[in-house]
N, C-alpha and C positions, 0 to 999 in steps of 0.2 A: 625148137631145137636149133635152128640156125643162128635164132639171137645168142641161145647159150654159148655156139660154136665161137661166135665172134668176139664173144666176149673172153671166152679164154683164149682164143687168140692172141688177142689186143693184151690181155695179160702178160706177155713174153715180152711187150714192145723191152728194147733198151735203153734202160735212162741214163744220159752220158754225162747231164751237168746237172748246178744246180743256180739258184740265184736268191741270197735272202734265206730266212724260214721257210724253206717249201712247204707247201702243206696241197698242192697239184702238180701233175701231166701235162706236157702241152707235144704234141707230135704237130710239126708243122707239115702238111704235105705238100705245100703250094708255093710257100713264099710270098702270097699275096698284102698280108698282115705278120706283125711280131706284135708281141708286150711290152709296152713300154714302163719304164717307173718316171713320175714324173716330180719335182721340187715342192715346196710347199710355197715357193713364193712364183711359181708358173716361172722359173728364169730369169725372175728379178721386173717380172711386167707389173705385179702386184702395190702398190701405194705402200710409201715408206711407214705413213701409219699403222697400215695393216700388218707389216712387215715387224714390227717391233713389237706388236701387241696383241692380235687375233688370232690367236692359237689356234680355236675351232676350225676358223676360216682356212687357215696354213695346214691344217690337219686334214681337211675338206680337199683340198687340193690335192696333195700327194696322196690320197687314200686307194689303195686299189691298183689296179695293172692296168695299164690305158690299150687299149686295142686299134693298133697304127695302120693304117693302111701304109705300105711302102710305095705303090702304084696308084694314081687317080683312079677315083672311079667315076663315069659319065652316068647318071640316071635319069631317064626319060620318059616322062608322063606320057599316055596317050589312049584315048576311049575307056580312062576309067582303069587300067592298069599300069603298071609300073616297071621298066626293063634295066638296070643294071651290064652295064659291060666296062672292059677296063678302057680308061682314055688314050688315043696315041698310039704311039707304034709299038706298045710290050701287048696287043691284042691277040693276034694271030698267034705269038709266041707263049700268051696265056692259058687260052684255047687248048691248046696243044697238051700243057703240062695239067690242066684240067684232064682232059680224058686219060693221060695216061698214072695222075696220081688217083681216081679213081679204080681203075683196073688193078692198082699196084693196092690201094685200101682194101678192096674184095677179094683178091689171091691171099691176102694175109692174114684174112678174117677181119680186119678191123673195122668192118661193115658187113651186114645178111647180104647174098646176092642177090637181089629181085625183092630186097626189105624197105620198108617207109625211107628208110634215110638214103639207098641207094637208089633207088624210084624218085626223088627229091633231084638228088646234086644230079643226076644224070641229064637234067634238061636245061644242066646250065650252071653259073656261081649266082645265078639269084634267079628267085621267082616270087609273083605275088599271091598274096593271101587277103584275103577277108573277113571281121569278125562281125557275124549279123549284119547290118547294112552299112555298118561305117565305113571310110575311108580304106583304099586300098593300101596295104603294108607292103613293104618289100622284105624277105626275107634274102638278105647277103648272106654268102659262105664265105668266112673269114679263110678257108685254108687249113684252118688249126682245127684239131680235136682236142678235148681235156678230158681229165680224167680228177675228179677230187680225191681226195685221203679217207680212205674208211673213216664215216662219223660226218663227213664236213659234206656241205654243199658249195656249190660256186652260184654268186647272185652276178646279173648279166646288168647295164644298164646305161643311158645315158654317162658321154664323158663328163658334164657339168663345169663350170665356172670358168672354160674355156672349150668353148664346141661352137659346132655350125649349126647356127639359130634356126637355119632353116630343116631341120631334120630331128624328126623327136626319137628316143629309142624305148621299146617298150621293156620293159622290166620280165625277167626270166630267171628261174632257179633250175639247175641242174641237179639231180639227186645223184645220190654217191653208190649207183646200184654197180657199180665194180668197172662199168665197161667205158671205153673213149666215147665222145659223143663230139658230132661235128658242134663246133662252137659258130654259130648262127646267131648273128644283130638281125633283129627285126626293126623296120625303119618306115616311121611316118614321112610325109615331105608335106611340109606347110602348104597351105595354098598360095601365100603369096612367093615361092620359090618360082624359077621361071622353068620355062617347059623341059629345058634341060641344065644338069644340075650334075656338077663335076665338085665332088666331093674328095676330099686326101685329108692325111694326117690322122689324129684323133679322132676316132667315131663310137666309140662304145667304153665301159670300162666291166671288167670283172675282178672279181674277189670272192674268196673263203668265209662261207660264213658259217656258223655253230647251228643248226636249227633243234634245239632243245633247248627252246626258251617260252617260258609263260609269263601270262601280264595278267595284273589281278588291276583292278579300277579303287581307288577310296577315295574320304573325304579328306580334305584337310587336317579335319579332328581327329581324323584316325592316324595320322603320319603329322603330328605337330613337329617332329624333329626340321622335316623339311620347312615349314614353313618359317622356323627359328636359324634356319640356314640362311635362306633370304634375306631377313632383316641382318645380318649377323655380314654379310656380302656387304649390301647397300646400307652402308652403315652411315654417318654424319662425316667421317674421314674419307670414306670412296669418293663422294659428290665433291667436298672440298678439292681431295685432288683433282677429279675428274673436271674442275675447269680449267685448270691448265697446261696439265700434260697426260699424257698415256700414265693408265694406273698400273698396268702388270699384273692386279691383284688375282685374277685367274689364273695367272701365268703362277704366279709365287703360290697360291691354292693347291693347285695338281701339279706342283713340282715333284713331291715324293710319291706321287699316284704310279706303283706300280702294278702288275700282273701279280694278282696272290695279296696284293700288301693293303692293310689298311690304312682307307684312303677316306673316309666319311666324314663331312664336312657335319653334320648335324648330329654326331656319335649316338647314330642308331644304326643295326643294320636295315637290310630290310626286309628282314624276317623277325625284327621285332626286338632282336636281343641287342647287347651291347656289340660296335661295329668290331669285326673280325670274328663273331662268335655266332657267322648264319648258321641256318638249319644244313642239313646234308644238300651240295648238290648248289647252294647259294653262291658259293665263292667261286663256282664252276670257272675256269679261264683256259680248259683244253680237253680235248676226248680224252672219254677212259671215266672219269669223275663221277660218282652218283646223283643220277637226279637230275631233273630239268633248272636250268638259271631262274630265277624267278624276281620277276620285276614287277613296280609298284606303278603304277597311274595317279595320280594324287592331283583330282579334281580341286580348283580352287574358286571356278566362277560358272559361268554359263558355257553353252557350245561346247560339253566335254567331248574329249577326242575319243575318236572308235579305235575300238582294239581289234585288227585282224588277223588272218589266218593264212599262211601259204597254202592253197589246198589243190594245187595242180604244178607240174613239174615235169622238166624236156629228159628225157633220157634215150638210152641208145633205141628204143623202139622205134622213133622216130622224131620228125621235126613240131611237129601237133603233141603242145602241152597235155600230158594223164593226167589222171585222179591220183596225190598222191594215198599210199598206203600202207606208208610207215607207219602202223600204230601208236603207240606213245607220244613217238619225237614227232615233235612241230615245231614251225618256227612263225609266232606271233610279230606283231608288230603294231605301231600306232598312225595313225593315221589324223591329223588336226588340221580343221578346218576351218575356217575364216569366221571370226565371231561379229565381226562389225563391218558395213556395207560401207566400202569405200573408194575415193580416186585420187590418184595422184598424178602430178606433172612434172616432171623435168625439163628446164628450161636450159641445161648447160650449164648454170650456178644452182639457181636454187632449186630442191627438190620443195613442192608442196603436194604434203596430205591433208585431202578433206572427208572425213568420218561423216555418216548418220550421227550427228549429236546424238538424237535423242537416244540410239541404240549404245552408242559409246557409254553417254553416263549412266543406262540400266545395265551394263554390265559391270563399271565401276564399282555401281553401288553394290549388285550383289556380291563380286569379291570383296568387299570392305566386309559386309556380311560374313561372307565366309571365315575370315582373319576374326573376328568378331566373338566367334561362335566356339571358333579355336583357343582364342586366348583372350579374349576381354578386351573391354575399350581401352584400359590402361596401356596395354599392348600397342594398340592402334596409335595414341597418343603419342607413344615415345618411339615407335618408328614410324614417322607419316613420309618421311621420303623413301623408306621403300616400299610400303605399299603405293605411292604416287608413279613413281617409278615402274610398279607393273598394271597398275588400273589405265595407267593413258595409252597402253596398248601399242601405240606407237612412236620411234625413235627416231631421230634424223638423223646422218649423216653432215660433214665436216660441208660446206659450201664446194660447189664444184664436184661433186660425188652421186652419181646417180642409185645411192644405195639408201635403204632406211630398213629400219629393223621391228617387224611383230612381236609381238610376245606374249601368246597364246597363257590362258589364265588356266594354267594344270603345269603340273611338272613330271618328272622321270626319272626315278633310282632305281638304280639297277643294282648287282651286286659288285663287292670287290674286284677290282681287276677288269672290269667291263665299262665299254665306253656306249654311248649311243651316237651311231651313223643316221645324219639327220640330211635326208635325199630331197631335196626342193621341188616342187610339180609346178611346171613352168608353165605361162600361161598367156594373152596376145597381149602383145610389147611387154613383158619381164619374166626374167628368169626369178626364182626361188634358188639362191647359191646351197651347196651343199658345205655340211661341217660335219666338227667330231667334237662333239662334247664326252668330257670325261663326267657322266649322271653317277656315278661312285662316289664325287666329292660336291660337282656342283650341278643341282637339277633340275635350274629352266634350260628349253630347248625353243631357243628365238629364231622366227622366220627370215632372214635376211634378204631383201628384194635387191632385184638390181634391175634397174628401168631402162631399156634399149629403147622404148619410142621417145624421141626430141618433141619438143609442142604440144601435142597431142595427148590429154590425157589416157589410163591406163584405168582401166573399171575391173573392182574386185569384189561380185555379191557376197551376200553370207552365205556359207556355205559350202564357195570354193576351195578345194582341198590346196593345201599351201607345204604341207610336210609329210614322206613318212619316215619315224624313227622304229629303227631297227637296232636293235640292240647288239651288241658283235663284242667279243673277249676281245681286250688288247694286243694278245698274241698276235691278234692276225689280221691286224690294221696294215703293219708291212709286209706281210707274207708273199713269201715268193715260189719260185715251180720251179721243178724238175723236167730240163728237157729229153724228150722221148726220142727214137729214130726209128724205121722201118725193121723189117728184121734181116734182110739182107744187106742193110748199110754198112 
C-alpha cells in the first residue's frame, strides 16, 4: 500500500519543461548531477579522420544523456568497502540539502516512509554493496529520480569513449512500473585507482530503450540477403578507394535510413518478405505498435554470439534489482565474444596484433565454409576481398592511433527504422568504444579497441566478452526528458 501511495503521489509531480523527444521524468532533488547531451565529435577532441567518416563512432558518442556530476565526488577505499562524500567545501552544505530533500521526497510520497529506497538514501548519497564474493560496488545517488514513458524502460551505464578509466559502471534497467525511482550509478573502482579517488564530470550515461524485442539466431544460408550485402559493401571500388582517402560509403548507405522508411541494404526484410513489407510488429519504431521488433542473429563462422535476456530490473521497491515480470515484453540482446586468442601493443605509432595463428586460420576457414555453403565457390571467387576483409578478423588503425577494429563473424538486422547500440566491455589496459550502427541497412557490428596501456602488451583469451548489442528504434537514439518539480514548487 505505501509503494502504491507513492506512486500516485509521484504521479502529480509538475513537468515544467522539456528537452528533445522526451520520452522520461527527471525530478532533481539535490542538484548534485544534471543530464548532459553530449557532441558526436566529444567537442572536436575526436581525430579529424573520425570526424569526417565514422558515423557509428560519432553516433556512439552523442548517444544517450550523460549523467554529470556538478560537484566532485571524493571515494575512498578502506577494509574492503567503499565511502563516497562530496570533495571541498560544498560538504556540510550537501549534507544539509540531503536530509532535507529527503524529508521533502517522503512528505510528498515520492518515496515509502520506512521503504527499501528510503532505508537506502537515509545513510547517506552512497553506500556499498556486494555481488557474491566479488569486489565491493558503490552505489551513488545521483540526486535525480526518473520516471520512463508508459511502454519504454531507461537502460543506466557506463559514460564510454570519454570516462575515468578508473571506474567501471555496472549496467541497470529501470522498468516503467509508473512510479519515480532514485536514479542510482553503481560504481566498480579499479584496483589500480589510488586509495582515494575524486571523481567529477561524466560518470554514467542513461537512455530510453524499447524492450519488446526478440532475436532469433540463423545460418548464413538462411539470410543470404545479408551475406550479398557484404560483398556488395566491400566491393573492388571500396578497397580502391579505401587506399587513399575516407570512403563515406556508410555514410552515403544510411543517408536515407529513416524511422519507418525502408532502409535494407540486401532488399530483404527480416521477416523474410521484400524490405518494407515485415510481418506485424517488424517495423515497430515507437509504443503503441503490434508485436515484439524481431531481429535476426545470422551466424557466419565459429564462436556464435549468445543471445540474452533482461531478466531483473531497479524499480521504485527499491535499490536491489527484482525479477522482472512483465510477461510478453522483454528486452533481448546480443552478446559477442572473442573468437581468436590474442595480444596487442601500442607503442605510440605502431599498434601491433598478434593472433593464435593456428585459431585465426580455423576460423577463416570455416567462414570461407560458411560463404561456401551459402552461395558456392564461384561466389567466393568473385568476392575474395570481402570475404578477406572479414576472415582476418582484425583491422588496424592509421599509425599513431591506439585503435584497431574486430569483426566478430555473425551479423545483425534488425528491422526498419532500428538501429543496434553496440556497448563495449572494457577490459585491463583497453576500452571496447561504444557505437550505433544502423543493422537496417548495414549488418556487421565491429568491435573497436582502444589501447590505454603504452609498452606493455594487452591479452585478450577467447571468450572474453568484447560487445553487447542492443537493439533500440531510431526515435530514441536522441530522446530527451521532461523536467519534473516538487509539488510545492
Amino acid at each position: 500500500m505505501a509503494a502504491a501511495a507513492a506512486a500516485a503521489a509521484a504521479a502529480a509531480a509538475v513537468v515544467v519543461a522539456a528537452a528533445g523527444d522526451a520520452r522520461f521524468e527527471v525530478l532533481d532533488a539535490l542538484g548534485l548531477c544534471r543530464l548532459t547531451r553530449r557532441t558526436g565529435d566529444l567537442d572536436g577532441a575526436v581525430p579529424l579522420r573520425v570526424a569526417k567518416a565514422c558515423v557509428p563512432l560519432l553516433e556512439g558518442n552523442a548517444f544517450g544523456l550523460q549523467i554529470t556530476l556538478a560537484r566532485p565526488i571524493e571515494v575512498r577505499r578502506r577494509l574492503g568497502s567503499l565511502r563516497a562524500e562530496p570533495a571541498g567545501e560544498h560538504r556540510e552544505a550537501l549534507a544539509r540539502a540531503h536530509r532535507a530533500a529527503l524529508t521533502r521526497l517522503v512528505s510528498q510520497g515520492f518515496l515509502a516512509p520506512e521503504g527499501a529506497w528510503h532505508r537506502a538514501l537515509r545513510g547517506g548519497l552512497a553506500w556499498t554493496c556486494r555481488k557474491g564474493l566479488g569486489p565491493p560496488r558503490l552505489r551513488l545517488w545521483t540526486g535525480l529520480l526518473v520516471r520512463p514513458d508508459p511502454g519504454l524502460w531507461l537502460r543506466v551505464a557506463g559514460a564510454a569513449n570519454r570516462r575515468n578509466a578508473l571506474i567501471e559502471v555496472s549496467e541497470a534497467y529501470l522498468a516503467d512500473d509508473g512510479a519515480f525511482v532514485p536514479l542510482v550509478v553503481e560504481l566498480r573502482v579499479r584496483d589500480e585507482a589510488p586509495q582515494r579517488l575524486q571523481i567529477e564530470g561524466e560518470i554514467g550515461c542513461i537512455a530510453p530503450v524499447l524492450p519488446d524485442v526478440q532475436i532469433e539466431a540463423c545460418s548464413l544460408a538462411d539470410a543470404p540477403e545479408v551475406g550479398r550485402a557484404h560483398a556488395e559493401f566491400y566491393d573492388a571500388k571500396y578497397f580502391a578507394a579505401k587506399k587513399g582517402q575516407v570512403t563515406r560509403k556508410y555514410r552515403r548507405l544510411v543517408a536515407g535510413t529513416a524511422v519507418g522508411r525502408n532502409a535494407s541494404a540486401g532488399g530483404e526484410s527480416a521477416g523474410g518478405g521484400r524490405a518494407g513489407e515485415g510481418r506485424a510488429g517488424e517495423g515497430r519504431a515507437g509504443v503503441g505498435s503490434a508485436g515484439p521488433a524481431r531481429v535476426r542473429l545470422v551466424v557466419a563462422g565459429p564462436a556464435a554470439p549468445e543471445i540474452t535476456e533482461v531478466t531483473e530490473v531497479t524499480t521504485a521497491a527499491g535499490p536491489d534489482p527484482v525479477p522482472w515480470r512483465g510477461g510478453a515484453r522483454r528486452l533481448a540482446s546480443i552478446v559477442v565474444r572473442n573468437a581468436v586468442p590474442f595480444r596487442a601493443t601500442f607503442d605510440g605509432h605502431t599498434l601491433a596484433v598478434a593472433p593464435e595463428a593456428p585459431r585465426l586460420a580455423d576460423g577463416a576457414a570455416a567462414v570461407e565454409r560458411a560463404f561456401a555453403q551459402a552461395f558456392g565457390d564461384d561466389f567466393l571467387a568473385a568476392n575474395r576481398g570481402a570475404l578477406w576483409y572479414l576472415t582476418k578478423y582484425f583491422t588496424p588503425h592509421p599509425p599513431g592511433e591506439p585503435h584497431f577494429f574486430v569483426k566478430p563473424w555473425a551479423f545483425t538486422r534488425t528491422p526498419p527504422g532500428w538501429s543496434s547500440l553496440l556497448d563495449g566491455v572494457n577490459g585491463d589496459g583497453y576500452d571496447v568504444m561504444r557505437g550505433v550502427v544502423a543493422t537496417d541497412a548495414f549488418f556487421a557490428t565491429p568491435a573497436v579497441f582502444h589501447v590505454r596501456r603504452l609498452g606493455a602488451p594487452i591479452e585478450v583469451p577467447e571468450g572474453a566478452p568484447l560487445l553487447r548489442i542492443v537493439p533500440i528504434p531510431r526515435d530514441l537514439l536522441r530522446a530527451g526528458f521532461r523536467e519534473a518539480r516538487f509539488l510545492d514548487a
